[in-house]
C-alpha positions as CSV (number, residue, x, y, z in Angstrom):
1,X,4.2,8.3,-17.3
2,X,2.1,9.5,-14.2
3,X,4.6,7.6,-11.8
4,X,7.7,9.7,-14.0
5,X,5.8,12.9,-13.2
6,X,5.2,12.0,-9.3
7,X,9.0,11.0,-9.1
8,X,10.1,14.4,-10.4
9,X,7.5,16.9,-8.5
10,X,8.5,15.2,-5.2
11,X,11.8,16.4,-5.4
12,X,10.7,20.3,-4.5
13,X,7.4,19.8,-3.4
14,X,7.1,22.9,-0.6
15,X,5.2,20.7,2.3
16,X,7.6,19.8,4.7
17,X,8.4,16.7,6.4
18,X,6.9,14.3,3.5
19,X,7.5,13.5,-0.2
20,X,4.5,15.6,-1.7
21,X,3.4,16.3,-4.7
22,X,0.6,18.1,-6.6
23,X,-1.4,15.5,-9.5
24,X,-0.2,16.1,-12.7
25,X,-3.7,16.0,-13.7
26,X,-4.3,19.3,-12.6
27,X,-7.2,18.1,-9.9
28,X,-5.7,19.8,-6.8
29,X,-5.2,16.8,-5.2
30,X,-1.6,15.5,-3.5
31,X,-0.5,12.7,-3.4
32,X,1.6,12.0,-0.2
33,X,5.0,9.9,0.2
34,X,6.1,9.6,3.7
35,X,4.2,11.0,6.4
36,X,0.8,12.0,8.1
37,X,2.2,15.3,9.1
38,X,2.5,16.1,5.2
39,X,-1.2,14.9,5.1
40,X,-2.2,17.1,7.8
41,X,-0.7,20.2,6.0
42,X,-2.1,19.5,2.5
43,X,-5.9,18.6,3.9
44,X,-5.6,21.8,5.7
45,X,-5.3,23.6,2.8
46,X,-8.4,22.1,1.4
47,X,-6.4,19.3,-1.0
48,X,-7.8,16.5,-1.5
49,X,-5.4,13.5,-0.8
50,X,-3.6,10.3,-1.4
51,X,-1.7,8.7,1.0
52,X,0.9,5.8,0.4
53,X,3.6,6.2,3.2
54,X,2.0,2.9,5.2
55,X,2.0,0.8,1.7
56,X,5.4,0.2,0.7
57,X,5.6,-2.9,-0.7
58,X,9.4,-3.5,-1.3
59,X,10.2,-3.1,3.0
60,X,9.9,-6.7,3.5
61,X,10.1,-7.5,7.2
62,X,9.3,-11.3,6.9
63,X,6.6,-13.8,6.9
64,X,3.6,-12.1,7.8
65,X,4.8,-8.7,7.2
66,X,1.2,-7.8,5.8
67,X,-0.1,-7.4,9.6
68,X,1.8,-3.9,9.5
69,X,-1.0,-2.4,6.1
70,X,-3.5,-3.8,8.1
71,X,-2.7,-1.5,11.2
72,X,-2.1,1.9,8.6
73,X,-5.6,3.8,8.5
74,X,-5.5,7.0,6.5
75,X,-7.6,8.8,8.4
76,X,-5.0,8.4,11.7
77,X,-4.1,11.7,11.7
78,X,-4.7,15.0,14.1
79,X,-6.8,16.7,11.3
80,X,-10.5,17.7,11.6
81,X,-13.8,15.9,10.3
82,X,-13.2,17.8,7.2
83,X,-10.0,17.6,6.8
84,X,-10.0,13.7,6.9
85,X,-13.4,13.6,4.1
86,X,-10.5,14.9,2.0
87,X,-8.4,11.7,2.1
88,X,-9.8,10.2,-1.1
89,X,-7.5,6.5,0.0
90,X,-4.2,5.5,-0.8
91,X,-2.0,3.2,-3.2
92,X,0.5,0.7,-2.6
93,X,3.9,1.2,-3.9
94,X,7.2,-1.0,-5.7
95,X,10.0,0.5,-5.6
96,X,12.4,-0.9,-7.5
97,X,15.9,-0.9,-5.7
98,X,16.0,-4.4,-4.9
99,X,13.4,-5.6,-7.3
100,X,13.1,-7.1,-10.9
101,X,11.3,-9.4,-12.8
102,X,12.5,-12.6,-11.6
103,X,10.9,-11.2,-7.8
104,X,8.4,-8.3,-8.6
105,X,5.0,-10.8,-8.8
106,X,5.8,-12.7,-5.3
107,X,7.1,-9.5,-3.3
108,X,3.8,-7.5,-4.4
109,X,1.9,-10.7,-3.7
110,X,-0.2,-10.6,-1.0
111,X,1.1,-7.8,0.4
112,X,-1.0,-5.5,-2.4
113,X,-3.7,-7.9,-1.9
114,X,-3.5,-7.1,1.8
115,X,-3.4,-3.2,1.6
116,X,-6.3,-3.5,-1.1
117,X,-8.3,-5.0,1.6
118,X,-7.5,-2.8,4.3
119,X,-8.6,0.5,2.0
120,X,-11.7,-0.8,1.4
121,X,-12.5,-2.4,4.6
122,X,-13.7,-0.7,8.0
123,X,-11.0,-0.1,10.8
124,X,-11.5,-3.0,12.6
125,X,-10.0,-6.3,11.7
126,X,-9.4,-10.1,12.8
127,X,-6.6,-11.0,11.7
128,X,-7.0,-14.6,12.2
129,X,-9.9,-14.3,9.6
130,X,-7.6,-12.4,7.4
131,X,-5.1,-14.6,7.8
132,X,-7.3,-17.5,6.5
133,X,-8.5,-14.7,3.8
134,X,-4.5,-14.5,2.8
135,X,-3.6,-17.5,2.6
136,X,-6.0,-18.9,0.1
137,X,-6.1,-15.8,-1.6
138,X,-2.4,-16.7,-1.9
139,X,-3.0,-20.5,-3.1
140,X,-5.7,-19.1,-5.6
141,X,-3.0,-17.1,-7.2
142,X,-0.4,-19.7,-7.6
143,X,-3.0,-22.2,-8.8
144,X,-3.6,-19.5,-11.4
145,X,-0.1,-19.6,-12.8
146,X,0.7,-15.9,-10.8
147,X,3.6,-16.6,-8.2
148,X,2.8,-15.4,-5.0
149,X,4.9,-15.9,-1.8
150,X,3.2,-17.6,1.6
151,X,1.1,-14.9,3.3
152,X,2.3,-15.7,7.2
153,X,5.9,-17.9,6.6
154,X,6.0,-21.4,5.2
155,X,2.6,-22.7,3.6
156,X,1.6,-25.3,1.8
157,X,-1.3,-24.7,-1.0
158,X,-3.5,-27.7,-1.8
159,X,-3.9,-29.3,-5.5
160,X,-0.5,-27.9,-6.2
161,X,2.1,-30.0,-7.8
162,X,5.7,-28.1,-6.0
163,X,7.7,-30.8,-7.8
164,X,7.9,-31.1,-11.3
């Protein structure tokens, strides 16, 4: 129900140049779709702020496409000290176009995993480490029965049995 009602406020939202629109939970907060500039004009008028623009999950752009919600930081934006305390994180998003059931659990695996990571993490980040990080995180998952697809292009999971 809450992604229904963000769906159908982003149609007329007022803010220009983003997909905008205010919480249904009456909290004056925003949640933003597209851009920073969108961010920029709802912090500045004292909204708090959710950002999601750098998180889609369904633009696939091949192995290691997870590098690109590493590089998104919230808080990238020309706003002031203030404004950016306002920024309360972000979310990743599905969109459901070219998804289903048969390939929703491996397209938001480890990309969600990834952008999880990044919004709790500091700025700064190696991505070798977090390539290691990935890839296991990635194995762990398929071990546990939850299909996941290879973090950085063809992989190769330990104690797994690929051929029944």
């Amino acid at each position: 129900m809450f992604r229904l009602k963000f769906a159908y406020c982003s149609l007329s939202n007022g803010i220009t140049g983003s997909n905008v629109c205010k919480s249904p939970f009456g909290n004056n907060s925003y949640h933003l779709f597209l851009t920073f500039f969108g961010l920029l004009q709802v912090t500045a008028e004292g909204y708090s702020a959710l950002l999601s623009s750098c998180w889609y999950l369904d633009h696939i752009a091949g192995g290691g496409d997870w590098h690109t919600f590493y590089e998104c930081d919230p808080n990238n934006f020309q706003g002031t000290e203030a404004q950016k305390k306002l920024v309360i994180g972000g979310e990743a998003c599905m969109w459901s176009e070219f998804v289903d059931a048969s390939n929703l659990s491996p397209r938001v695996w480890p990309r969600a995993a990834a952008a999880a990571e990044r919004l709790w993490s500091t700025v700064t980040v190696d991505f070798d480490e977090a390539d290691r990080r990935l890839e296991e995180h990635v194995c762990r998952l398929n071990r546990r029965g939850i299909p996941a697809q290879p973090a950085n292009g063809p992989g190769y999971c330990p104690h797994i049995s690929y051929y029944h």
